[in-house]
VOGU-3710 file (C-alpha; in Angstrom, 3 decimals, decimal comma):
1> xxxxxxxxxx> 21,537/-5,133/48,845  21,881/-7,732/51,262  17,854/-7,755/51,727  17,862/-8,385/47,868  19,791/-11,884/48,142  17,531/-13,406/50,840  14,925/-12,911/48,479  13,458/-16,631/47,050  15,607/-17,780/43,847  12,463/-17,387/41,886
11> xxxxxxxxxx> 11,459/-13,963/43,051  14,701/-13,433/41,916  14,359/-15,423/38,611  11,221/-13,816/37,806  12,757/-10,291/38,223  15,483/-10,788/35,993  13,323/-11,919/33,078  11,071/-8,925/34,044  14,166/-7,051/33,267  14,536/-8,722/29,914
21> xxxxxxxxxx> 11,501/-8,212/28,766  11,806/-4,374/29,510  15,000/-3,849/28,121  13,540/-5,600/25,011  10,738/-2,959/24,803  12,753/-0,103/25,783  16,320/-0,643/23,861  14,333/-0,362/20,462  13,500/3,465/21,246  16,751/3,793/22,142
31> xxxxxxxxxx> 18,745/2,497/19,620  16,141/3,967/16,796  17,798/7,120/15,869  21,138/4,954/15,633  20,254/2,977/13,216  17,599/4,801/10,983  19,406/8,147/10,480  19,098/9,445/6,684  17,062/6,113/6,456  13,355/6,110/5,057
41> xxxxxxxxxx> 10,074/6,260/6,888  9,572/2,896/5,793  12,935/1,619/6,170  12,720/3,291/9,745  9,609/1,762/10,195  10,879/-1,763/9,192  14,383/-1,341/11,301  12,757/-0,907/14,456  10,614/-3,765/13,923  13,815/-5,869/13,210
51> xxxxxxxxxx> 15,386/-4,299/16,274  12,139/-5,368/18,738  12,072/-8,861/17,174  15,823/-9,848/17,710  15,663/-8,303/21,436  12,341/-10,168/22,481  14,125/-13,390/20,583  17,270/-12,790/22,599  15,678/-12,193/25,976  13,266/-15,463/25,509
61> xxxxxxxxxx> 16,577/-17,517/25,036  18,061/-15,612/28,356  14,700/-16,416/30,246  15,005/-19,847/28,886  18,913/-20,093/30,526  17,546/-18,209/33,779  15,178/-20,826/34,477  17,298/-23,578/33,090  14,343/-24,910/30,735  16,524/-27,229/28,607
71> xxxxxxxxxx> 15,011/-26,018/24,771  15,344/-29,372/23,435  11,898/-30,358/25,830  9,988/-27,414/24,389  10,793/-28,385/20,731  9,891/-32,109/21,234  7,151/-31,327/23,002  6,176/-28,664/19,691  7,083/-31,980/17,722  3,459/-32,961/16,561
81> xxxxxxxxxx> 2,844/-29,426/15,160  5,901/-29,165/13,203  4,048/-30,075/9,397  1,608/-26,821/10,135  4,694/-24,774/11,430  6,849/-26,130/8,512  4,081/-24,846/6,139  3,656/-21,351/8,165  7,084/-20,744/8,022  7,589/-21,246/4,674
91> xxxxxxxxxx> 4,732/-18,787/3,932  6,257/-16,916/6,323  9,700/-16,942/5,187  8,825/-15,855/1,435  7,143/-13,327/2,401  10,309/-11,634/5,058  12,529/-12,285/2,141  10,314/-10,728/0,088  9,997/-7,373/2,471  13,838/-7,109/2,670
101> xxxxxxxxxx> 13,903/-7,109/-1,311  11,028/-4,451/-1,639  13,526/-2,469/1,248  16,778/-2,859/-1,124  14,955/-2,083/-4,242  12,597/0,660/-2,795  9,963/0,941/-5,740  7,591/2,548/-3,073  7,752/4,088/0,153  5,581/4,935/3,102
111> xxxxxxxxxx> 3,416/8,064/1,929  3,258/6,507/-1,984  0,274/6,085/-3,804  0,039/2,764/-5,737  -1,587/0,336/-7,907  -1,373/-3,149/-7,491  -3,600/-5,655/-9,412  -6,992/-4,447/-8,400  -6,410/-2,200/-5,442  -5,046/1,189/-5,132
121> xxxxxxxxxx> -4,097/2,980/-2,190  -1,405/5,395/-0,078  1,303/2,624/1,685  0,270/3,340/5,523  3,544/0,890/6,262  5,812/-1,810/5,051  6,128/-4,796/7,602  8,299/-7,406/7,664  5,442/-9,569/6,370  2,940/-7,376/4,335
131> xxxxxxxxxx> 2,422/-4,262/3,533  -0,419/-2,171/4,616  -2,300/0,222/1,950  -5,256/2,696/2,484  -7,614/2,860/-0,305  -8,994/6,182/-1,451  -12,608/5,115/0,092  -10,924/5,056/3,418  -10,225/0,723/3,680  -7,830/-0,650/4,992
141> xxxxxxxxxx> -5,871/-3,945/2,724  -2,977/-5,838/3,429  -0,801/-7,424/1,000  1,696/-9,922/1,346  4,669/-9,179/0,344  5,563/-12,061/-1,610  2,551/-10,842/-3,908  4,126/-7,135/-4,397  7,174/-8,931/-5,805  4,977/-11,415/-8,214
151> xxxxxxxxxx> 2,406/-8,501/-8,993  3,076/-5,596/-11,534  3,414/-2,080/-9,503  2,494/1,111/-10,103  4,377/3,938/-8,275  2,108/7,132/-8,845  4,300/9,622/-6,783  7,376/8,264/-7,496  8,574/11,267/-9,479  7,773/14,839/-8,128
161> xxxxxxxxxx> 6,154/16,129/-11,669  3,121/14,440/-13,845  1,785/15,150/-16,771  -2,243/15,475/-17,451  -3,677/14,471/-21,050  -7,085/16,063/-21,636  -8,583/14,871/-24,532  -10,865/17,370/-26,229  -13,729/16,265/-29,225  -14,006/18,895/-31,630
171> xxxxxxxxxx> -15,615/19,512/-34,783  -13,889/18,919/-38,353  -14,269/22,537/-39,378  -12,586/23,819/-36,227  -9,233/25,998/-36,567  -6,827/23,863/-34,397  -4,111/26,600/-34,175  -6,799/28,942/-32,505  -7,857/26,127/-29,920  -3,957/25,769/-29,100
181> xxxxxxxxxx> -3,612/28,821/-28,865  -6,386/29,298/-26,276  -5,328/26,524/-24,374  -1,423/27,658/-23,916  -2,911/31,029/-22,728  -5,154/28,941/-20,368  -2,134/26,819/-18,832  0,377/29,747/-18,986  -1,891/31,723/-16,280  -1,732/29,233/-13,708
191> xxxxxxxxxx> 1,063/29,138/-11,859  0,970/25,635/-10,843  1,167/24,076/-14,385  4,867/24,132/-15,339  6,494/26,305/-17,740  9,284/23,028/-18,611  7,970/20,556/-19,804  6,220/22,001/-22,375  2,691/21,710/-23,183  2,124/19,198/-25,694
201> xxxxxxxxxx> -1,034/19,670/-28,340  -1,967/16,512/-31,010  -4,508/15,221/-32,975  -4,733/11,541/-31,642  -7,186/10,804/-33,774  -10,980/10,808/-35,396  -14,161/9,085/-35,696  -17,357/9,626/-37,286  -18,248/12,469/-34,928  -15,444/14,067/-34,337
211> xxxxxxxxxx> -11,686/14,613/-34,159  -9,920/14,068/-30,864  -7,298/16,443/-29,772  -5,165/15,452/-26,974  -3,773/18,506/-24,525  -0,815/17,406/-22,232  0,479/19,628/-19,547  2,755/19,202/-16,578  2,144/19,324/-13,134  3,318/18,639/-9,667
221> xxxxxxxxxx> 1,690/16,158/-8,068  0,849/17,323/-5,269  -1,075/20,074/-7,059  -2,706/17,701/-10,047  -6,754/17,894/-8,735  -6,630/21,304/-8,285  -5,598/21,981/-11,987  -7,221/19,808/-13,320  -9,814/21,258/-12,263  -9,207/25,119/-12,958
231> xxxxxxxxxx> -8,047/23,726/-16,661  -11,118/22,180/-17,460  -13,793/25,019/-16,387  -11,556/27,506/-18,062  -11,290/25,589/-21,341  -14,869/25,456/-21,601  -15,366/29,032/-20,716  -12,784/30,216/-23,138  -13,664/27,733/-25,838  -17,161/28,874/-26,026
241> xxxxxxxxxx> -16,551/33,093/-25,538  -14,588/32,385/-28,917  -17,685/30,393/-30,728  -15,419/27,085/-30,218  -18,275/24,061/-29,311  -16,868/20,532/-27,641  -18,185/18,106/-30,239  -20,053/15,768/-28,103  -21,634/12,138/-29,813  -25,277/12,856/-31,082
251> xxxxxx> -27,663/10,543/-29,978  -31,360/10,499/-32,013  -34,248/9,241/-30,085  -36,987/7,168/-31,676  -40,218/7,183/-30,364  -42,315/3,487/-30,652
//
């Protein structure tokens, strides 16, 4: 102990603020489980980073004190690049406000897949600034989150159940209870479409072809390629063993 005092003032100095800065890192991981339990991945995700911020913030000013750097200096000497960090911030502010409004309201979270404008992806995280999404062809795209509040969102795994619409051309003279029929049996052996809600089956309309049924069906969502899937190659299969044809627009080729 006594060794530890003759050391130089700023070996000393420079030992503390190592401190600090570790205690900054560390403390996060620590105080983690305190303040995300029965919290959201994202919300988890966005605490922590909260947590790390304010600690490295707080152990800056103590480093500041430590080496008696008076703060007033530093921010007059920062003086000539206030009007670009007046502008940053600004940017910069929107868009925190803007992440701790998407964290009260919660229209998404970590794991969601969503639309927004032109992109459409699975939320990889939710920062205090943007919010990261990765698209179905494997890109990455960050949004600010100022835009998610100004932009129109589309939560597609919000609820745990969704509902398919096939929509089926057929021709006029077809019996409509029979294809029904066929297609309740069809949904009612696969165990992943749901019993409640019940299939829906309606004409939504015609055209010089055709008319267009529309099949709807419920799913989880979790499960909706797969059935999709089965439903489709067993409605042909079916459709066609009973003489039923998928009216399909006739196209006549002229030669020159």
């Amino acid at each position: 102990m006594n060794n530890f005092h003759l050391l130089n003032p700023t070996v000393v100095k420079i030992i503390y603020a190592c401190l600090l800065v570790l205690a900054s890192v560390i403390l996060p991981y620590i105080l983690k489980p305190i303040f995300t339990r029965h919290r959201t991945e994202h919300q988890r995700m966005l605490i922590e980073k909260v947590i790390r911020y304010l600690l490295l913030i707080i152990s800056f000013f103590f480093i500041l004190k430590l080496f008696e750097i008076d703060l007033k200096v530093i921010l007059g000497a920062a003086g000539i690049f206030s009007v670009a960090i007046g502008f940053a911030s600004q940017t910069s502010a929107s868009n925190l406000i803007s992440g701790i409004f998407l964290l009260l309201e919660r229209p998404f979270k970590v794991g969601d897949t969503i639309i927004v404008g032109e992109h459409r992806g699975i939320v990889v995280s939710l920062d205090l600034l943007s919010t990261r999404l990765r698209t179905f062809d494997n890109l990455m795209v960050r949004i600010p989150n100022e835009s998610l509040m100004k932009s129109n969102l589309t939560n597609m795994t919000h609820f745990p159940i969704r509902r398919i619409d096939i929509k089926i051309p057929l021709d006029f003279d077809v019996e409509l209870e029979v294809v029904e029929k066929e297609l309740n049996l069809i949904v009612a052996d696969i165990i992943e479409c749901l019993d409640e809600p019940k299939p829906i089956f309606l004409v939504d309309g015609m055209n010089e072809h055709s008319m267009i049924v529309q099949f709807s069906f419920w799913t989880r969502i979790e499960n909706i390629m797969t059935v999709k899937k089965q439903v489709y190659s067993q409605m042909i299969r079916r459709l066609m063993a009973i003489g039923i044809k998928i009216s399909l627009p006739k196209r006549i080729l002229v030669n020159n």
